[in-house]
Structure formats: C-alpha cells, structure tokens
C-alpha positions in Angstrom: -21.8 -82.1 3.2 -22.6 -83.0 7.0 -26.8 -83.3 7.6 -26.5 -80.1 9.1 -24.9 -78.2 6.2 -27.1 -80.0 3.6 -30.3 -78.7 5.7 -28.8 -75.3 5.5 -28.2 -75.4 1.9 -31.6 -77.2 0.9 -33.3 -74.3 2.9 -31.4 -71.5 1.8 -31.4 -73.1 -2.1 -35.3 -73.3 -2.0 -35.4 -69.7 -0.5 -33.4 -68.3 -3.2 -35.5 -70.3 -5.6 -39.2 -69.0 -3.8 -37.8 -65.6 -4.4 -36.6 -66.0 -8.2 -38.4 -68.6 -9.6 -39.3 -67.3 -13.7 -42.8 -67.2 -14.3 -42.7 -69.4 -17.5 -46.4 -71.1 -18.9 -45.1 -74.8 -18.6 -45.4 -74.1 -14.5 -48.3 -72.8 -14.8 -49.8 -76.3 -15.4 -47.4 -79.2 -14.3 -49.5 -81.6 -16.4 -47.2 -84.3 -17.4 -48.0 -83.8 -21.3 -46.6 -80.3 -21.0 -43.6 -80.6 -18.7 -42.2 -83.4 -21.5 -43.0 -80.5 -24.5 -41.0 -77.9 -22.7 -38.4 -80.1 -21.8 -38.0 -81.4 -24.9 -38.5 -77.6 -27.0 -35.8 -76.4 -24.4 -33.1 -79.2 -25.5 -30.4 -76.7 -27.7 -33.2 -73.5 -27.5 -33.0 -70.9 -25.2 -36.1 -70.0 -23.0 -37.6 -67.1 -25.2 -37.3 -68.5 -28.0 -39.0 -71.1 -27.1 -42.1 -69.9 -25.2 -43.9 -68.6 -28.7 -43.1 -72.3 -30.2 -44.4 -73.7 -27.0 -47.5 -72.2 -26.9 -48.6 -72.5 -30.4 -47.8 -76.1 -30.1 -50.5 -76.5 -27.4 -53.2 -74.5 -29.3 -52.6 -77.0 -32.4 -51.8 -80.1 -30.1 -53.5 -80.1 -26.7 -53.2 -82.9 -25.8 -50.9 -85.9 -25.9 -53.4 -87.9 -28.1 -54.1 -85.2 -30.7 -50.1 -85.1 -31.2 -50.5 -88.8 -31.8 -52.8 -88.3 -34.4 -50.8 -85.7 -35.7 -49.8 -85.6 -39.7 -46.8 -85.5 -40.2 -46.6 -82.3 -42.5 -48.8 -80.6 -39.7 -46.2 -81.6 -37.0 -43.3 -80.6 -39.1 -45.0 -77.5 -40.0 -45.9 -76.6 -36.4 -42.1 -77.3 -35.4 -40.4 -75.7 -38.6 -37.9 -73.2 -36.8 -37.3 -74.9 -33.8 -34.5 -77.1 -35.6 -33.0 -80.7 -34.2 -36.3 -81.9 -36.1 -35.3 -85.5 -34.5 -37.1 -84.4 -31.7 -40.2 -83.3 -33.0 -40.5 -86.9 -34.6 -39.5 -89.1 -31.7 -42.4 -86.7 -29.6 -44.6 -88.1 -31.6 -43.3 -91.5 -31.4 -43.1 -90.9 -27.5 -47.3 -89.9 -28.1 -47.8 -93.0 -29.5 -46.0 -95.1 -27.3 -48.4 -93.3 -24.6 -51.4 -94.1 -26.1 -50.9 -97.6 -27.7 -48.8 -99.3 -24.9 -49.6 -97.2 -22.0 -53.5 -96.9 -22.6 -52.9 -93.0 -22.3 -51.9 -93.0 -19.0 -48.1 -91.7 -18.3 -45.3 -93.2 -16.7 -44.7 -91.9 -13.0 -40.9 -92.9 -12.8 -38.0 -91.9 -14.3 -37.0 -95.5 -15.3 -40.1 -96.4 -17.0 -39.7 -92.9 -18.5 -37.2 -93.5 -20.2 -38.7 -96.0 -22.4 -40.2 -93.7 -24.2 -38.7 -92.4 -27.7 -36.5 -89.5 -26.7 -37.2 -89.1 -22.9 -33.2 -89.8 -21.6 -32.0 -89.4 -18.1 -32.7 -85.9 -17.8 -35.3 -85.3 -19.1 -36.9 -88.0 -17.7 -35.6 -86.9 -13.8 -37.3 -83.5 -14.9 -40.4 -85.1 -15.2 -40.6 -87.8 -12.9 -39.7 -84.9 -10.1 -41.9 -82.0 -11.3 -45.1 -84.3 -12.4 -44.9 -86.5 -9.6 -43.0 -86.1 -6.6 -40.2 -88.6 -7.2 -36.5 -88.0 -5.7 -34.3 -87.8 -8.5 -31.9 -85.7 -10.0 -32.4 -83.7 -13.3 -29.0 -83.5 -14.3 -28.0 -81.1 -17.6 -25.4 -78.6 -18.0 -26.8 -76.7 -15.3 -26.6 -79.0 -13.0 -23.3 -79.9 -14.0 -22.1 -76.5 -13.4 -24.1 -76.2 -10.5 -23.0 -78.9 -8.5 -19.2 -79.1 -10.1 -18.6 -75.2 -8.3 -20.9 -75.9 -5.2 -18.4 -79.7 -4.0 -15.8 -79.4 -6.0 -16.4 -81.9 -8.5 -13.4 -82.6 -10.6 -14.6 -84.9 -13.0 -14.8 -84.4 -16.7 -18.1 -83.7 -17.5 -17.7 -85.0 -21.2 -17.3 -88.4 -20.4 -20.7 -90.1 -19.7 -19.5 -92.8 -17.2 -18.8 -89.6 -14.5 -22.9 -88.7 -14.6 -23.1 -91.4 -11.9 -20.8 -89.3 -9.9 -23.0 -86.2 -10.4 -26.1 -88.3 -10.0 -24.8 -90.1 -6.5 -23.3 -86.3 -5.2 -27.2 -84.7 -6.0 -29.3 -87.0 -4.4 -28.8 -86.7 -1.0 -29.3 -82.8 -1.7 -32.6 -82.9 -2.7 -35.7 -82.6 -0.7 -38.0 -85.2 -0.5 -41.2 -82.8 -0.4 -39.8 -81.0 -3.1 -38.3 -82.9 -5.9 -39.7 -81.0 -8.7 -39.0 -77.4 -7.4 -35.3 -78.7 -6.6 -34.5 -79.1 -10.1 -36.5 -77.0 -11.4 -34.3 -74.1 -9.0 -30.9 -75.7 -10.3 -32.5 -74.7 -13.9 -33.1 -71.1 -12.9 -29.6 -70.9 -10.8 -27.7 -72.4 -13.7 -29.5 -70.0 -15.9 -29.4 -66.8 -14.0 -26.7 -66.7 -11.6 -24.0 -69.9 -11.8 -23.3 -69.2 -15.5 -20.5 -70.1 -17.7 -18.5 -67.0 -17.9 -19.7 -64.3 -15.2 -21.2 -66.1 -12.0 -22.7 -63.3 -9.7 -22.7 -66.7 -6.9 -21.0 -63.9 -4.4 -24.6 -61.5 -4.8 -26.5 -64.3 -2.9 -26.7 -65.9 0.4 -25.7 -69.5 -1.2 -22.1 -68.4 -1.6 -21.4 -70.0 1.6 -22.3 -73.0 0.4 -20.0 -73.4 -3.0 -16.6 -74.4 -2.2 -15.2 -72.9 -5.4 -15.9 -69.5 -4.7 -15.1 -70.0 -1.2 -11.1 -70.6 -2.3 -11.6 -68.5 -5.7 -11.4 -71.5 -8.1 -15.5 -71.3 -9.3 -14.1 -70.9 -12.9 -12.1 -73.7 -12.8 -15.5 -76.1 -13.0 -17.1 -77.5 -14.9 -13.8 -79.8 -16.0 -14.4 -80.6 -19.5 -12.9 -81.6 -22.3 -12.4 -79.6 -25.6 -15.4 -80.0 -28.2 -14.2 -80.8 -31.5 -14.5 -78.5 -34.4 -17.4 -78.7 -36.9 -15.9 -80.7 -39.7 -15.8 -78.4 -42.6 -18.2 -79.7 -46.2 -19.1 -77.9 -49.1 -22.2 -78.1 -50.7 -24.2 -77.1 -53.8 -27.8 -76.3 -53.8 -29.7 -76.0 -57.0 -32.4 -74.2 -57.4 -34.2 -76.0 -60.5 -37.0 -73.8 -62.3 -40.2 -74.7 -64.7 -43.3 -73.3 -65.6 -44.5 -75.4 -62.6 -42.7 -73.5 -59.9 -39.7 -74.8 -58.0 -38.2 -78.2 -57.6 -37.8 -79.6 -53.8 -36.8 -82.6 -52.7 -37.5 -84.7 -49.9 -34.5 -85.2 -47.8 -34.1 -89.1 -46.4 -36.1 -90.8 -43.5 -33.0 -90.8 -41.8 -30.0 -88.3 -41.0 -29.4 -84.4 -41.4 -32.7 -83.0 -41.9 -34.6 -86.3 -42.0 -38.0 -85.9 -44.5 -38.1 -82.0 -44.9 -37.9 -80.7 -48.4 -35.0 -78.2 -49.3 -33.8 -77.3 -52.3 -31.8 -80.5 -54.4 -28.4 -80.8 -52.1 -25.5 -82.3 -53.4 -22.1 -82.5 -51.4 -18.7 -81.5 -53.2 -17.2 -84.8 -52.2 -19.6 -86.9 -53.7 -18.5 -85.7 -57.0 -15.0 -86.6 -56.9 -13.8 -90.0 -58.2 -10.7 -89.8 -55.0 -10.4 -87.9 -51.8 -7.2 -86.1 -53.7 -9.0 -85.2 -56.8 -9.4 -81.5 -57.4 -12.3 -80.0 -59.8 -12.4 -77.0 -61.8 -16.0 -75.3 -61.4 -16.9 -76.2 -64.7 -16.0 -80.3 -64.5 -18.1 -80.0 -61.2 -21.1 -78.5 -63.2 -20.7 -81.4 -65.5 -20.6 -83.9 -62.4 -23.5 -82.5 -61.2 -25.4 -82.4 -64.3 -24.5 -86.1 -65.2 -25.6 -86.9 -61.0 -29.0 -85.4 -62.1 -29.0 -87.3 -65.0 -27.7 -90.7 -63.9 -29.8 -90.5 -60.5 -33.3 -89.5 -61.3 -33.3 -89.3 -65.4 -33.6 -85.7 -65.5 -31.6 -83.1 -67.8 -30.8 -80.0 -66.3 -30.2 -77.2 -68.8 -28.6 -73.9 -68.0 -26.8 -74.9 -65.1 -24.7 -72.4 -63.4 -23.3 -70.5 -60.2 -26.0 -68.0 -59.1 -22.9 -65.7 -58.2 -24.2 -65.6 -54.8 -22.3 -65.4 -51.7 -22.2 -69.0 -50.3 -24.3 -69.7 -47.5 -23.2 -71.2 -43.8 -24.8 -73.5 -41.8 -23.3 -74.6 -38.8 -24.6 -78.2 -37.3 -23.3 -79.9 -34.0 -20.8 -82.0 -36.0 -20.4 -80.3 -39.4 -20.1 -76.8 -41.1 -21.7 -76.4 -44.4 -20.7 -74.1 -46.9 -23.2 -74.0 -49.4 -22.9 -73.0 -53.3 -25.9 -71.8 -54.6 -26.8 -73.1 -58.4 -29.3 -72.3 -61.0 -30.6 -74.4 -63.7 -34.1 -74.8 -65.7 -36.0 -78.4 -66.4 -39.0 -78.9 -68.6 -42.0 -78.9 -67.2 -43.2 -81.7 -68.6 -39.7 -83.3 -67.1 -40.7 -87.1 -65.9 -40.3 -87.1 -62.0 -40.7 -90.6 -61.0 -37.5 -91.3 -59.8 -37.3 -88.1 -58.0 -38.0 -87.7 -54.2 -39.7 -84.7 -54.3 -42.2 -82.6 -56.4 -42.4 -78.6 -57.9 -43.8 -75.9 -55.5 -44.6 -72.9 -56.3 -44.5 -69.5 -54.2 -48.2 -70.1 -52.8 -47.5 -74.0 -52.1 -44.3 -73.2 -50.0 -46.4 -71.4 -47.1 -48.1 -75.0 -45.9 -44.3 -76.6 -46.2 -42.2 -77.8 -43.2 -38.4 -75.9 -44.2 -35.3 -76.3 -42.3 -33.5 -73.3 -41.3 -30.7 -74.1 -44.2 -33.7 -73.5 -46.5 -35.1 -70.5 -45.4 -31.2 -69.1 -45.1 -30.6 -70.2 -48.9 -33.9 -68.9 -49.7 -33.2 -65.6 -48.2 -30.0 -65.3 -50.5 -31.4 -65.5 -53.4 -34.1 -63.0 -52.4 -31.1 -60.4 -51.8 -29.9 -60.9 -55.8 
C-alpha cells in the first residue's frame, strides 16, 4: 500500500472496529494477567465457550500468584472441559516463571514474552500490543486470512518459514497509538466478517481496501496446504469394579492426556506380537488380561465386551475408537504397582476428567 492508502485503511479499519468491537470481560480489564488467560483459553475454543471457563478461573485464581500456588488437582479441576490440558500446565509454569524469575512483575515485550512456558509469537504480540502499547503484529488464523484476502498474499500459510512474510506485510499497517485495538480488530474482523466460507467483506466500507474481493478471488486465500487425516487407533477401556468403587488410573506426566485419571486405556496395537497379526476378540481378552497381569500384578476376572457402542474421540493427530470392557478385581487386590487408585461415585466429583472420560462415562450410563 502507498502511505496514503495505508492511512485510509488504518482509519477506516479502526472505525469499523469502534463500531463492532464485542463486549467480552477480558477488555474489560486489560491487566496483563488476564489478557495471557484469555489468550491462552481462546487457543482451539471458541469465544462462548470460553467466557464461563474464563470467569470462573478468575474467581478461583485472581491473580497470577495464587495460580502459582495452585495444586495441581485444583488447577486441573478448574480447567476440566476446556481440553489441550498442556496449556493449563504450562500456565502455571508461565505463573511461576513470573513470580520466581521475574519478581512478579510481567514482561512488556513480545520477545521477552516469549520466554515464558507457552506464550509463542502470537500470543505473545497479543499481549505485548493490548497490555502495553508495543507495535507488533498478533498473527493467528485470523490474521492470516485477514491479511492473505486484503494484499494478496500467496504464500502457504502451513509452512512456518512464510509467517515472516505475514509478519513484515502487517507491521507497517498497524497504528502506533493503537497496537492493542489493531489486533484485537483483526480478531473481531476475522471472526465476524472475513470468515472462512461466507465473507460478508462487500457489507462494509473496508471492501475497497481487500484486493481479493476487488478482482473476485477473496476465496482463493488463505493458500494452504491439506491437513492430514487423524490417524485411525483403537482402543479398549476397562472399566474394573470392587467393593471399593472404580479403578482409575493416572495417565503419564507426559503425552495424550498427561496426569488426568480415566479409566485403564490400553491400545489394540500394543497387544499384537507384529503390525500384520490379526486377533480374534477373545485372544485380545486374554492379551489384555495377561497386560494386567504382567504390568501391575493384578488378576482381572470376568473380563468382557460391555456390548456397548464404541466411543470416538477425535484429537489433532489421531482418531480413537474406543472398546468399552468390564471386569471385576478383589478388593483387597494389591495396587502398588498400579498408577492410579479406586474412586467411587462421590470421589469422582473433586476429579480432573478428560473429555474421553466423561464421553466413555456417559456410555455406560445409557446401558
């Protein structure tokens, strides 16, 4: 754009935004400690959903020391639902970092930033602009589709090497006395009128401006290359029964579903000797009764298919198809080499569940 056309645009982008702007509680208070939670909540959740998340977060949490001091069951528990559980635990690492190396005090550019645990580029532009004042670009997918339709921009969006390009294109857009409300108006346009699959760019006085409506190509951007399909796994859950209640185990520190309790999960392939091997359903009961056994010392009896219909959970990378399982234990079973520990009914309410959980669980409540 020549200066005078970028003037025009900056003014007429900051109208449309003055005019539009969504009333949402995280600018309602620009404090640094609640700009990062909404960013972060709003990563892979939509704005509604999150706004109820958001808010109780705040009444348990205030502030950026108390989620420091958080336990972890209470953090877990206050972000169960939410998902991407990753990010609850590197906010609190990001808390942390604030308080022990930063005396409490928060960064005020987007470089230093993004030395804390889970703030990346974007996220930390978003807060480096909105919290104080600094020129940079927020870039995301609505930015990316923003700015793609409004120059032109052919590059894929997929590859990370062509952000500099975004990055480079946005800057000089951007007003320097208002940094914050610039991204924070690419959110709302990206949201609300340049969508993915019906842009209503020709209802507002910016349609001027985007060079891919002006020659009827605004569909053809963002470029970007195909995501790949969810890789396809199948897994058993067993729901193991005593006198005691129900058995859950604690998933790994790291990976899927890092250190939230589900039921015991146990992945098809694991129980095959070769990738080519095919099981009958009874030989993988006996695979996974002998895992049990081999694993953790504990003898499952009654092990069977609940005759359920399978449950689907779909993650970035993967798609699992769950078989649900039923089987009985001794209460008096030995559980020392067993990550996890009997709940019963009551117990469960205090316990942080993936969504997988509460899916499985809500299976078994329909038999």
């Amino acid at each position: 754009m020549t200066p005078s056309e970028r003037s025009a645009f900056q003014t007429a982008f900051m109208t449309w935004y003055d005019e539009n702007r969504r009333d949402l509680p995280w600018r309602q208070n620009q404090e640094p400690y609640r700009v990062w939670l909404s960013e972060i909540m709003l990563q892979q959740t939509q704005v509604q959903t999150v706004i109820p998340y958001y808010e109780r977060f705040l009444a348990t949490f205030p502030t950026v020391a108390d989620l420091a001091a958080a336990p972890e069951d209470l953090l877990m528990k206050t972000w169960e639902g939410l998902g991407y559980y990753s990010r609850a635990r590197n906010l609190q690492k990001a808390a942390r970092q604030i308080v022990d190396d930063y005396d409490g005090h928060w960064p005020t550019t987007a470089a230093e930033l993004e030395k804390l645990a889970g703030i990346g580029p974007y996220t930390a532009g978003a807060i480096a602009s909105i919290c104080f004042g600094e020129v940079v670009p927020a870039i995301d997918g609505n930015a990316f589709r923003v700015f793609s339709r409004l120059l032109k921009i052919d590059a894929d969006i997929t590859d990370p090497k062509n952000r500099k390009i975004f990055y480079d294109a946005i800057l000089p857009l951007i007003p320097e006395d208002r940094p914050g409300d610039f991204n924070q108006a690419v959110m709302d346009f990206g949201s609300q009128i340049c969508t993915a699959k019906n842009p209503t760019i020709g209802d507002t006085a910016l349609a001027p401006f985007f060079r891919s409506y002006q020659d009827g190509t605004l569909l053809d951007y963002p470029v970007k290359t195909k995501k790949a399909k969810q890789k396809p796994v199948a897994m058993f859950a067993v729901v193991i029964r005593s006198q005691n209640g129900v058995l859950f185990q604690k998933r790994p520190s790291t990976g899927l579903l890092a250190n939230l309790s589900t039921y015991p999960l146990v992945a098809a392939e694991t129980l095959q000797a070769d990738d080519d091997e095919l099981l009958t359903p009874e030989e993988q009961l006996a695979r996974i009764e002998a895992h049990f056994q081999e694993a953790y010392g504990l003898k499952l009896q009654q092990l069977h298919e609940s005759g359920l219909k399978p449950v689907v959970h779909v993650f970035t990378h993967l798609k699992w198809t769950i078989t649900i399982l039923q089987a009985q234990l001794a209460a008096d079973a030995e559980l020392a080499f067993f990550p996890g520990q009997w709940y019963t009914e009551a117990q469960l309410v205090d316990v942080a569940l993936p969504t997988v959980q509460k899916k499985i669980m809500a299976r078994l409540a329909t038999d």
